[in-house]
Jmol script that loads the backbone (N, CA, C; Angstrom):
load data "model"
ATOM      1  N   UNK A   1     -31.640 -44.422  65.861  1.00  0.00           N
ATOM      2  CA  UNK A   1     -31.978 -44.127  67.247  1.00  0.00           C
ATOM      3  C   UNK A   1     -30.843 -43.283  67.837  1.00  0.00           C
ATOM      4  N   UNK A   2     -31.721 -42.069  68.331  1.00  0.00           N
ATOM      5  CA  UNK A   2     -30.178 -41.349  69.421  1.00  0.00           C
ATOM      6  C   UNK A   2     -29.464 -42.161  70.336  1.00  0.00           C
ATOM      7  N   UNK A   3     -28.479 -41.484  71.094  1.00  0.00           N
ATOM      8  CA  UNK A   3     -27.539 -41.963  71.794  1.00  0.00           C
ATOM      9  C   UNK A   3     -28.422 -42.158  73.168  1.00  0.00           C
ATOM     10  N   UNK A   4     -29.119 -40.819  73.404  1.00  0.00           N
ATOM     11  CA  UNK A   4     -30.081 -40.930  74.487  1.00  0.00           C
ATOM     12  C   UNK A   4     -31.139 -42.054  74.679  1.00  0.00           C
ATOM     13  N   UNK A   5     -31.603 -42.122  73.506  1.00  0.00           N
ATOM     14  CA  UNK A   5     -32.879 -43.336  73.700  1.00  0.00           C
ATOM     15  C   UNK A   5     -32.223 -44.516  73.914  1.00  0.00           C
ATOM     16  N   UNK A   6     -31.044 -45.079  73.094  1.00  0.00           N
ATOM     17  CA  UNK A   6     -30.102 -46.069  73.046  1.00  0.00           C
ATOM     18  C   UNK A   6     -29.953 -46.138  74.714  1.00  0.00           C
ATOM     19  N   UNK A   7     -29.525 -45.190  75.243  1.00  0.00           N
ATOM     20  CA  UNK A   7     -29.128 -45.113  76.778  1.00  0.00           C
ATOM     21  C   UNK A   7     -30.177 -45.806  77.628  1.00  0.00           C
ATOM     22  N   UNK A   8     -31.665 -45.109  77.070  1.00  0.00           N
ATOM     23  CA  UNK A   8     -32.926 -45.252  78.245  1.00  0.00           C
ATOM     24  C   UNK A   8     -33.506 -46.838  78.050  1.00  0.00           C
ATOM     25  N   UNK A   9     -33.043 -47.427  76.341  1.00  0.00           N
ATOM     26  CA  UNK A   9     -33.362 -48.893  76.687  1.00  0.00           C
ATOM     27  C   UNK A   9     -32.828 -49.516  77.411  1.00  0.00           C
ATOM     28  N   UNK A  10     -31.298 -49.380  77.207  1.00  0.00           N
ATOM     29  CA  UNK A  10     -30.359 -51.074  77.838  1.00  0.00           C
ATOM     30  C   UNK A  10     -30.999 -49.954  79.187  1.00  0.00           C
ATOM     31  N   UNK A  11     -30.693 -48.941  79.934  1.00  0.00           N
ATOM     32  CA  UNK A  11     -30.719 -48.852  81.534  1.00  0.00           C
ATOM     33  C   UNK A  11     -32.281 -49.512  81.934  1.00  0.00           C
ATOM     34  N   UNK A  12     -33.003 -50.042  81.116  1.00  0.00           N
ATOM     35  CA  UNK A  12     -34.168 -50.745  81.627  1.00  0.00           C
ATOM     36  C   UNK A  12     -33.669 -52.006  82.384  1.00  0.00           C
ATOM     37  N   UNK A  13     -32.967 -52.524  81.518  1.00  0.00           N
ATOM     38  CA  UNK A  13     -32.057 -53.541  82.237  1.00  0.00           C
ATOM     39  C   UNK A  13     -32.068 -53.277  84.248  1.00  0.00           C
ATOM     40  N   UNK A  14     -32.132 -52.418  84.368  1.00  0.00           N
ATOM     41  CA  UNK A  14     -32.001 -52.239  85.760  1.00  0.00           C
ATOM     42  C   UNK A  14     -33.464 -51.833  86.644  1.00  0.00           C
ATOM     43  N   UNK A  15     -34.639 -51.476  85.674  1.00  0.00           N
ATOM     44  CA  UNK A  15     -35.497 -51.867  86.041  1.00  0.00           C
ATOM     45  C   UNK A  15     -36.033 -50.219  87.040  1.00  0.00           C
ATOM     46  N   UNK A  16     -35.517 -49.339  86.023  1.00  0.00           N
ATOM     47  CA  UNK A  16     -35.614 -48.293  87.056  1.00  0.00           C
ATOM     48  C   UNK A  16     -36.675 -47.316  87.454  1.00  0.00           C
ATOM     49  N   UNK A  17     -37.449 -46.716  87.804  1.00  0.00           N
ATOM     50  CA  UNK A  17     -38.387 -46.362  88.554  1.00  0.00           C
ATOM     51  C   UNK A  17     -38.328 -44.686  87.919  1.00  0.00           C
ATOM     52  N   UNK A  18     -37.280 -44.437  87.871  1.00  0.00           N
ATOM     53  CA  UNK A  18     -36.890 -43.302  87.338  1.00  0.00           C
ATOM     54  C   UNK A  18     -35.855 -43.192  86.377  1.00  0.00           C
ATOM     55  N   UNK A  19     -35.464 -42.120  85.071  1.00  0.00           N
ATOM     56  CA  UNK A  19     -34.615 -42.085  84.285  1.00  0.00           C
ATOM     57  C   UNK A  19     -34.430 -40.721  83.416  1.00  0.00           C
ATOM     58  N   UNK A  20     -33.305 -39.589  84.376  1.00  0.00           N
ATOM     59  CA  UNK A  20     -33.395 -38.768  83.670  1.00  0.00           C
ATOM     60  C   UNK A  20     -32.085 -38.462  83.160  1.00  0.00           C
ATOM     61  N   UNK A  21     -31.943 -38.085  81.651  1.00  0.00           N
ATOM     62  CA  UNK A  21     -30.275 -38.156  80.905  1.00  0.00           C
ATOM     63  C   UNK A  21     -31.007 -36.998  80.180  1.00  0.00           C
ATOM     64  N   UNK A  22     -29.544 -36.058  80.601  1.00  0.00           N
ATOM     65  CA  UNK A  22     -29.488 -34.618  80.118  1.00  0.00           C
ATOM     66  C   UNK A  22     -27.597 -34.921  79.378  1.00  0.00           C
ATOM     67  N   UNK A  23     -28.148 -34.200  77.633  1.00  0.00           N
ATOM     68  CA  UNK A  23     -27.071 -34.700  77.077  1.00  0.00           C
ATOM     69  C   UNK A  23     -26.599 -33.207  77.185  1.00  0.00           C
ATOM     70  N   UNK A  24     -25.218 -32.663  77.401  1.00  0.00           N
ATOM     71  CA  UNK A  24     -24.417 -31.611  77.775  1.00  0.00           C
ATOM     72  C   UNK A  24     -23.720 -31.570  76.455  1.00  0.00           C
ATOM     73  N   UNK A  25     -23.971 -32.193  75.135  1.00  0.00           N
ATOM     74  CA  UNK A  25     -22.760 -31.897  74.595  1.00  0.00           C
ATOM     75  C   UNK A  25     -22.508 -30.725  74.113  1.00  0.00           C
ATOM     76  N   UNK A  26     -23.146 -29.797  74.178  1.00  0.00           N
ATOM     77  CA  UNK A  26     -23.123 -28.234  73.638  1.00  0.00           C
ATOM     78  C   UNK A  26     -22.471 -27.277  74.370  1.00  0.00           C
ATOM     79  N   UNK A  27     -22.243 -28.035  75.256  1.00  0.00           N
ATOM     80  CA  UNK A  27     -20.951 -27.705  76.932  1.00  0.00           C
ATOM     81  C   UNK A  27     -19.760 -28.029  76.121  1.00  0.00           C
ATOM     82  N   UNK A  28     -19.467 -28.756  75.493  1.00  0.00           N
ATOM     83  CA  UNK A  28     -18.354 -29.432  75.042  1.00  0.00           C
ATOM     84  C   UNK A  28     -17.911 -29.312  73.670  1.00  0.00           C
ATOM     85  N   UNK A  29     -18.414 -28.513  72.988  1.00  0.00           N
ATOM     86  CA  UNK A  29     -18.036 -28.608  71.785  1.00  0.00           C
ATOM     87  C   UNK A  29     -16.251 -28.517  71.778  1.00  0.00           C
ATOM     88  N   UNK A  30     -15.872 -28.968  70.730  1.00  0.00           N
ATOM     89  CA  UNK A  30     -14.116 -28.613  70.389  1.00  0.00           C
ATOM     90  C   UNK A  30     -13.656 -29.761  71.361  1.00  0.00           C
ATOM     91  N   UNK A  31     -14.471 -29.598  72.482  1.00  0.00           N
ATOM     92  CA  UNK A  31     -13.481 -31.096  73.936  1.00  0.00           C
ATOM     93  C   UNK A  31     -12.625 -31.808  72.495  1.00  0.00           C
ATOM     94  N   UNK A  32     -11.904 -32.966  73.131  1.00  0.00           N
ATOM     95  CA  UNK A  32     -11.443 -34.252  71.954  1.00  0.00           C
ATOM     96  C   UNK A  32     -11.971 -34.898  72.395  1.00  0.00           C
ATOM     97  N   UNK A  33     -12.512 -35.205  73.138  1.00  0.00           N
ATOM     98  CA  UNK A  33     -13.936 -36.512  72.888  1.00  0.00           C
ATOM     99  C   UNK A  33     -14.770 -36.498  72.305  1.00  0.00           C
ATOM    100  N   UNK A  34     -15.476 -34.889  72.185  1.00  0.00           N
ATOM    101  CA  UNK A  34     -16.350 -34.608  71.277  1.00  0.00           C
ATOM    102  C   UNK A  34     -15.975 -34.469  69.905  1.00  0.00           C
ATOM    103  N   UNK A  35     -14.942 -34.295  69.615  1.00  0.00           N
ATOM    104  CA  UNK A  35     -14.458 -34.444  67.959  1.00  0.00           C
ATOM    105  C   UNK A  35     -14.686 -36.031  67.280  1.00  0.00           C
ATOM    106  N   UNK A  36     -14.101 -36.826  68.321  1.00  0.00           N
ATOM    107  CA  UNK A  36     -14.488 -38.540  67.970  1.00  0.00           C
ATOM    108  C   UNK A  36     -15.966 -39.075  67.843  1.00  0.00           C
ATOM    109  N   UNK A  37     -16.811 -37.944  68.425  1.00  0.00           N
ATOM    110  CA  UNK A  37     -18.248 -38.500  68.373  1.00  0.00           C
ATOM    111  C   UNK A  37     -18.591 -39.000  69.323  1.00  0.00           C
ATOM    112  N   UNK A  38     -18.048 -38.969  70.778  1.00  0.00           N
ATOM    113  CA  UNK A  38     -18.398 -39.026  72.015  1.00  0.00           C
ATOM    114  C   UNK A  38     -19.234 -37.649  72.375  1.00  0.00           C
ATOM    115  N   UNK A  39     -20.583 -38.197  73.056  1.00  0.00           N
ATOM    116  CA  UNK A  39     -21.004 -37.267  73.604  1.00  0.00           C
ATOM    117  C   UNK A  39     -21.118 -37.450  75.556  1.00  0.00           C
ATOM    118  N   UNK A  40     -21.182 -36.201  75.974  1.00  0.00           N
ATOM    119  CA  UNK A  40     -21.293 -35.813  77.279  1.00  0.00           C
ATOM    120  C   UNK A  40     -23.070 -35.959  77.736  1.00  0.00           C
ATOM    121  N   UNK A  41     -22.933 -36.963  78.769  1.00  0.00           N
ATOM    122  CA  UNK A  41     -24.070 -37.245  79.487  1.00  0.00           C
ATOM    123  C   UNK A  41     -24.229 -36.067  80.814  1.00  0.00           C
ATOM    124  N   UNK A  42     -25.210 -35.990  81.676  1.00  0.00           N
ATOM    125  CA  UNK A  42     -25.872 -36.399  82.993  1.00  0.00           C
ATOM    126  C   UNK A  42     -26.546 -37.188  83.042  1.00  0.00           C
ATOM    127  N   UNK A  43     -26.809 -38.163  84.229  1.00  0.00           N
ATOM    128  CA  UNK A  43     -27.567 -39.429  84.403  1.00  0.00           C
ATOM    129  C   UNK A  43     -28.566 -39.508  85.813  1.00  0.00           C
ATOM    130  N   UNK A  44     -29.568 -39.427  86.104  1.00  0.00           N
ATOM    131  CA  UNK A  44     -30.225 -39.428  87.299  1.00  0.00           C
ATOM    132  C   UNK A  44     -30.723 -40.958  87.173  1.00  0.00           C
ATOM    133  N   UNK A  45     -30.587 -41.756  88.068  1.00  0.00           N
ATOM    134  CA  UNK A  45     -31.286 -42.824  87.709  1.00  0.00           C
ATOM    135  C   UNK A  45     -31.560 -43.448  89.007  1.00  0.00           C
ATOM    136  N   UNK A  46     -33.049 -43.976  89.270  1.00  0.00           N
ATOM    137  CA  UNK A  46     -33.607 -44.121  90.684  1.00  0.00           C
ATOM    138  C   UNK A  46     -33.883 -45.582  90.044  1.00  0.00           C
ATOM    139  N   UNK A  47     -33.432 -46.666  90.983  1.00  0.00           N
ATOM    140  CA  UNK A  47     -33.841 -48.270  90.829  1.00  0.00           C
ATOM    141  C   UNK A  47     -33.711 -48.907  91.904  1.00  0.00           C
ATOM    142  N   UNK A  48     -34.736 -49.648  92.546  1.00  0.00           N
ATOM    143  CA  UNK A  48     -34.190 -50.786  93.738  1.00  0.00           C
ATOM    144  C   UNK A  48     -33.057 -51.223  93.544  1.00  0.00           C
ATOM    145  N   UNK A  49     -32.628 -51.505  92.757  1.00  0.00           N
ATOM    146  CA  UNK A  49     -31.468 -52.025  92.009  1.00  0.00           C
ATOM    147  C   UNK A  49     -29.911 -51.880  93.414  1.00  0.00           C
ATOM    148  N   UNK A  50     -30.153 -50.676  92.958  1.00  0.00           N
ATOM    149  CA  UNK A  50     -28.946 -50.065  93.962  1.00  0.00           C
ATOM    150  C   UNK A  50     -29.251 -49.976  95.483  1.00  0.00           C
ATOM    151  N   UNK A  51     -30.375 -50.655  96.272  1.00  0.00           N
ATOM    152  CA  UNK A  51     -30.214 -50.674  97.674  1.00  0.00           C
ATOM    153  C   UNK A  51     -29.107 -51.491  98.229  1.00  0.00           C
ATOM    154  N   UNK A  52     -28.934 -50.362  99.210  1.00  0.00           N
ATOM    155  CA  UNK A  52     -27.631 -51.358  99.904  1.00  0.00           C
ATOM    156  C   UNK A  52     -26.627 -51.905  99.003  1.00  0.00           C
ATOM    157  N   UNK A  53     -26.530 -51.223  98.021  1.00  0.00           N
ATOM    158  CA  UNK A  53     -25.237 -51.085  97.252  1.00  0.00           C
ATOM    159  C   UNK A  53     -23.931 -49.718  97.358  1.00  0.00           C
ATOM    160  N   UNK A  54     -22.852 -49.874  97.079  1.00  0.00           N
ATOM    161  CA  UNK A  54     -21.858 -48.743  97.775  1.00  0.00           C
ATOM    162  C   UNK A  54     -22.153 -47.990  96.849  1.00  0.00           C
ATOM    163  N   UNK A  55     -21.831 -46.732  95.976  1.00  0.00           N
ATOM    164  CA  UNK A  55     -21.688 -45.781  94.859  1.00  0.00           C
ATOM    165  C   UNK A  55     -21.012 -46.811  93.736  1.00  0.00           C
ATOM    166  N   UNK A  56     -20.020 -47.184  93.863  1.00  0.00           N
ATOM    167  CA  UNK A  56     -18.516 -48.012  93.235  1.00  0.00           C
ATOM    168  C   UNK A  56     -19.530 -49.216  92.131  1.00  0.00           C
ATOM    169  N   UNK A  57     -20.137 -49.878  93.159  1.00  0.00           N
ATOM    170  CA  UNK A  57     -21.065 -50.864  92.359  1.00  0.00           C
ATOM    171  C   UNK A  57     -22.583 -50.298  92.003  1.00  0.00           C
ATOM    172  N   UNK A  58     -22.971 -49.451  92.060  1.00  0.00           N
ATOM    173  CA  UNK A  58     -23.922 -48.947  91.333  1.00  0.00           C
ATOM    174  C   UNK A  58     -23.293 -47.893  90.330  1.00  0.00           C
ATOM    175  N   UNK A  59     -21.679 -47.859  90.276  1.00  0.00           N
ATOM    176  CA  UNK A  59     -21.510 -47.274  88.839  1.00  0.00           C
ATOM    177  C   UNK A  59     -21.493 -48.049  87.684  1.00  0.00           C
ATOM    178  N   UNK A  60     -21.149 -49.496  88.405  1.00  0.00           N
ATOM    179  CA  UNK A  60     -20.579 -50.603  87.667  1.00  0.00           C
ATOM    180  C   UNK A  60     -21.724 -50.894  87.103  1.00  0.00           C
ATOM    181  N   UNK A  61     -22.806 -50.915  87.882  1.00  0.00           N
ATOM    182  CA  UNK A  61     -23.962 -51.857  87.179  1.00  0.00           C
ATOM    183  C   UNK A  61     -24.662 -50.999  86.075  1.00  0.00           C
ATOM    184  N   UNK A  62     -24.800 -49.694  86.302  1.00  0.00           N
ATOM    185  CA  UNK A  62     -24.927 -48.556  85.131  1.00  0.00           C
ATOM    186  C   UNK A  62     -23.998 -48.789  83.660  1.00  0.00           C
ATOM    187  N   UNK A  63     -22.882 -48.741  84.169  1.00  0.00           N
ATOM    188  CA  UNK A  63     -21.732 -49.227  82.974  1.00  0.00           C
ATOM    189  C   UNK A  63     -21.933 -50.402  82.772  1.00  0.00           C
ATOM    190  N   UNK A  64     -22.121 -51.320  83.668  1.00  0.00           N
ATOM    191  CA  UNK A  64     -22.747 -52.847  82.425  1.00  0.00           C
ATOM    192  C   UNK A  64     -23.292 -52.498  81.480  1.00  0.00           C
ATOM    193  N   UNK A  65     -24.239 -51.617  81.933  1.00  0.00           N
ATOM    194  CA  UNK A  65     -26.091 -51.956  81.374  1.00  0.00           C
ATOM    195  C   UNK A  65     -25.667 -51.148  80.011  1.00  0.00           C
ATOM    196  N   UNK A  66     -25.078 -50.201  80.427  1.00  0.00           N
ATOM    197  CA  UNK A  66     -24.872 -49.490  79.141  1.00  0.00           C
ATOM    198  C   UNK A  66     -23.524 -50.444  77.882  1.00  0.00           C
ATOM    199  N   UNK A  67     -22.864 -50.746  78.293  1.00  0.00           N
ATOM    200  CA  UNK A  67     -21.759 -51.638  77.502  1.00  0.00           C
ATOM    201  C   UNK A  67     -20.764 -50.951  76.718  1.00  0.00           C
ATOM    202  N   UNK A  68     -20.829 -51.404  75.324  1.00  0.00           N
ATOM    203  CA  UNK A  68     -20.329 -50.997  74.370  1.00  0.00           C
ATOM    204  C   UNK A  68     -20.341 -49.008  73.807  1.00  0.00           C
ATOM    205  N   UNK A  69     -22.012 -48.584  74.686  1.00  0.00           N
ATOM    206  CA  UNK A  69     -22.309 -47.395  74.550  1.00  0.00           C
ATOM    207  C   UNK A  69     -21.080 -46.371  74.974  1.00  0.00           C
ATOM    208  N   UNK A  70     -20.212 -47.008  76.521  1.00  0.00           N
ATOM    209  CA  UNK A  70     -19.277 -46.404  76.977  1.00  0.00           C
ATOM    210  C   UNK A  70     -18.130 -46.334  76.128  1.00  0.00           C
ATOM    211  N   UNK A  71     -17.760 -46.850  75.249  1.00  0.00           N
ATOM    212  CA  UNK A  71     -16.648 -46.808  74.190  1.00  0.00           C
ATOM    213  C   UNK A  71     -16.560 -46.444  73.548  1.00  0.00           C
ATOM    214  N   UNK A  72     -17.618 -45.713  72.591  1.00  0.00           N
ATOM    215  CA  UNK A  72     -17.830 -45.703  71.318  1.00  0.00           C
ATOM    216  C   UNK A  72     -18.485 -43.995  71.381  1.00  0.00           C
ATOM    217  N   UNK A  73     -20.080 -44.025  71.779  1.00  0.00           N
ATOM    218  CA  UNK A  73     -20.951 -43.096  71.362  1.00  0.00           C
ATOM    219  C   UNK A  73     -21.024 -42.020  73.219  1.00  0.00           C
ATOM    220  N   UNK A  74     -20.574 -42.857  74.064  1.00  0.00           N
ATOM    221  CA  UNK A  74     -20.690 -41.857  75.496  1.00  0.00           C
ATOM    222  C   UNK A  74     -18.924 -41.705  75.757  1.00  0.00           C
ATOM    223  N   UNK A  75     -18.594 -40.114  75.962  1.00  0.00           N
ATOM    224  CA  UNK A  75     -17.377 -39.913  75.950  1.00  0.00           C
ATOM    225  C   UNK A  75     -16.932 -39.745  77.333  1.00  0.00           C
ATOM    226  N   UNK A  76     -18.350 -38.851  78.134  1.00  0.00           N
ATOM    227  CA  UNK A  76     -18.446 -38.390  79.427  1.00  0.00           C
ATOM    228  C   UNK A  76     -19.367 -38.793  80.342  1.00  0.00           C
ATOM    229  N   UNK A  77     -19.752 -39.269  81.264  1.00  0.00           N
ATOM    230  CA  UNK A  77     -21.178 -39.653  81.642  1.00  0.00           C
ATOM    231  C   UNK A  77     -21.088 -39.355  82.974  1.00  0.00           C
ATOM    232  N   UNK A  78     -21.804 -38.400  83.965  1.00  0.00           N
ATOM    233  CA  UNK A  78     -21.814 -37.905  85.207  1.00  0.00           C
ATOM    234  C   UNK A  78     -22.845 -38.755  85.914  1.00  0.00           C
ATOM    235  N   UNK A  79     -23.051 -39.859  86.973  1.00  0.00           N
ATOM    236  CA  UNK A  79     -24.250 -40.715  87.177  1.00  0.00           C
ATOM    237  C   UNK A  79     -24.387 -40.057  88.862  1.00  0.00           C
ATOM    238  N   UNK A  80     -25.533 -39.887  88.737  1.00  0.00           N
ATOM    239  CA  UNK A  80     -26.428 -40.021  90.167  1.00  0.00           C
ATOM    240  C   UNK A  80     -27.017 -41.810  90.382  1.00  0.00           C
ATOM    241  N   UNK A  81     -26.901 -42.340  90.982  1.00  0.00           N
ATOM    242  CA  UNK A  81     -27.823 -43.843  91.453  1.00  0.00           C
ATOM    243  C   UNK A  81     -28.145 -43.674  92.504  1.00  0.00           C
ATOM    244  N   UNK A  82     -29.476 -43.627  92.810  1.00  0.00           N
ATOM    245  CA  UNK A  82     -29.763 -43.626  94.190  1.00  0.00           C
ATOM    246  C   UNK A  82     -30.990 -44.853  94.253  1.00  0.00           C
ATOM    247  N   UNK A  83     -31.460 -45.090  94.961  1.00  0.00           N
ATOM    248  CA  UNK A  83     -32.532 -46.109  95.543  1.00  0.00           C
ATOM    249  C   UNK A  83     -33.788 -45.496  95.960  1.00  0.00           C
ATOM    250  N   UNK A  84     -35.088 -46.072  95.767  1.00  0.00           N
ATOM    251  CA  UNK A  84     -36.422 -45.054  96.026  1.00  0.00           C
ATOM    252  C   UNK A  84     -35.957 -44.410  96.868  1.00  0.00           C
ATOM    253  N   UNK A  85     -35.412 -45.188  98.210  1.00  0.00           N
ATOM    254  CA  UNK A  85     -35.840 -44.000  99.568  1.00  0.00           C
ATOM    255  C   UNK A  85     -34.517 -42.937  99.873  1.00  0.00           C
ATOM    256  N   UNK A  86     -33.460 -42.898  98.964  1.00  0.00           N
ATOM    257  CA  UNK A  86     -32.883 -41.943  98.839  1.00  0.00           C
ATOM    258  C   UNK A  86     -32.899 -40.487  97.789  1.00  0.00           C
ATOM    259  N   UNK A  87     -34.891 -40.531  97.475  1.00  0.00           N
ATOM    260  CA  UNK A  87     -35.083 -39.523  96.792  1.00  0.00           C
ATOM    261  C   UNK A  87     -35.334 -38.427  97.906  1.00  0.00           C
TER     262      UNK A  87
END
end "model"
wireframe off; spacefill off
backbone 0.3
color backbone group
């Protein structure tokens, strides 16, 4: 399984309404993250989840969901979280 699909299960965890991950790593070739096998995300991700949550804790709860993914296989990850009615 890619890194991407890997991504779009655990962020179910959050139950999201929307889920769009654009992988950049072709932006990055040579980076040193990308030599280790880290790749470079974008993340759009729309969930009740995050109402009335600050930015700070809807990064956190993204980085839960994802875990171990942040250490290993995601080197870079740029997140949008917003809530339905901040589409």
């Amino acid at each position: 399984m890619n890194t991407v699909k890997k991504m779009e299960e655990r962020l179910q965890a959050l139950a999201p309404e929307n889920i769009e991950i654009l992988d950049e790593g072709g932006k990055h070739v040579g980076h040193e993250g990308a030599k280790g096998g880290g790749g470079h995300y974008d993340l759009l991700i729309v969930s009740s989840r995050f109402a009335g949550c600050s930015s700070v804790v809807r990064h956190r709860l993204v980085y839960e969901a994802l875990g171990d993914l942040m250490r290993n296989e995601i080197h870079a990850l740029a997140i949008r979280a917003l809530a339905p009615n901040e589409i």
